[in-house]
Residue, then its C-alpha position, 0 to 999 in steps of 0.5 A: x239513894x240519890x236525889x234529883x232535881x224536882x219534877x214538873x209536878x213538885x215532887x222529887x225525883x229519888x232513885x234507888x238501885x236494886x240487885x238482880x241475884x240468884x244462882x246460874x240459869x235462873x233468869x237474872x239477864x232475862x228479867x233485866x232485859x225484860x223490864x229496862x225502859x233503856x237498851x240493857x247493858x250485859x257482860x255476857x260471854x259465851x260458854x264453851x267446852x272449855x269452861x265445862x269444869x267451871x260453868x255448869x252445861x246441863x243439857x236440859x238448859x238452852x243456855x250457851x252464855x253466862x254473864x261475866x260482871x253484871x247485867x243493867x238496866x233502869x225502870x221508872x216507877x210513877x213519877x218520882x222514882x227510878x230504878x237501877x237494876x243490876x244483875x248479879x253474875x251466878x257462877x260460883x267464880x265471880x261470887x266476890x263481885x257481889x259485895x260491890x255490886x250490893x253496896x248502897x243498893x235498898x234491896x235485892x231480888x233473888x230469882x229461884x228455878x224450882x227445878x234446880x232449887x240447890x243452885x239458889x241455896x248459896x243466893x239465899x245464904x249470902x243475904x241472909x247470912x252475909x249481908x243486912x240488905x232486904x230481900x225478896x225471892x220470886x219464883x221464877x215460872x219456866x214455861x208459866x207453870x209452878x211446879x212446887x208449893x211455895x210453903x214448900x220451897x220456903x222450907x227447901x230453902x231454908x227461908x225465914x219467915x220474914x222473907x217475902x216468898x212471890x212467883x215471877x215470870x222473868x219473860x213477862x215485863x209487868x210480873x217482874x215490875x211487880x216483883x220490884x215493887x215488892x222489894x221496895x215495899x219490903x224495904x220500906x217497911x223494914x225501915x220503917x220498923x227499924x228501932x235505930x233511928x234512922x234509916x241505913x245508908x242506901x234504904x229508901x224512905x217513904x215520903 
């Protein structure tokens, strides 16, 4: 978290950065894009025949790129707060960028394709397991519909209860801010409810 200088009103401005994560194909450069009130930066690169042993070219998925580094993008929320969103690669390769990309965000979305749900397992495993930062998984709602109850999921994956479970289409620019909210939301209110006296570097406090 980083402070700026005060706004016409008085207030401060705070920015905060949150992760885009989740497995490949579930939406991360779409909700990025989506949402960014800037033009949004993508390391995308296109997937070829001879990337197949690597990258993942189910013929159900209308994909032919993959993001090599991140996606980002930035949204101010009210009049006090921006947001830095950076988008996680999903390719099994370039999973040891996400310690970098993690580092001094307050919070992380994880997207989730129901009809590929073993590709998010390693997503959720990651912020559960390897990391201490606050999450949120939203189902990402291909063609608007969901498929599967959310108790379901929640239990497919494995998910503590603590962990917020939400729907989000990644099209849709006011459901993805909406999603974000969520994260910080969750984020404050672990804060807040920390017993160490203080919040964590990178954690967002309420004012």
């Amino acid at each position: 978290m980083s402070t700026g200088n005060s706004m016409s009103t008085g207030s401060m401005l705070t920015s905060a950065k949150i992760v885009i994560a989740g497995g490949f194909g579930v939406g991360k450069t779409t909700c990025v894009g989506s949402i960014s009130e800037i033009a949004p930066i993508n390391t995308e690169a296109w997937m070829t025949a001879a990337s197949e042993p690597v990258d993942r070219l189910d013929p159900g998925i209308d994909k032919t790129t993959t993001t090599v580094a991140m996606d980002f993008g930035r949204l101010t929320i009210g009049s006090d707060l921006v947001l830095y969103l950076f988008g996680t690669p999903g390719q099994a390769r370039f999973w040891q960028m996400w310690d970098d990309l993690c580092r001094g965000a307050v919070g992380a979305l994880v997207l989730a394709d129901t009809r590929h749900l073993e590709s998010s397992f390693a997503a959720v495993n990651y912020f559960e397991q390897d990391s201490d930062l606050p999450f949120v998984v939203a189902l990402n709602l291909f063609d608007g519909v969901l498929t599967h109850d959310l108790e379901e999921v929640r239990e497919a994956l494995a998910l503590s209860p603590n962990v917020p479970l939400i729907t989000c289409d990644a099209r849709d620019s006011s459901s993805v801010a909406r999603a974000l909210m969520t994260v910080v939301e969750h984020t404050m209110k672990r804060a807040a409810g920390s017993t160490t006296g203080g919040s964590p570097p990178g954690v967002l406090t309420a004012r």
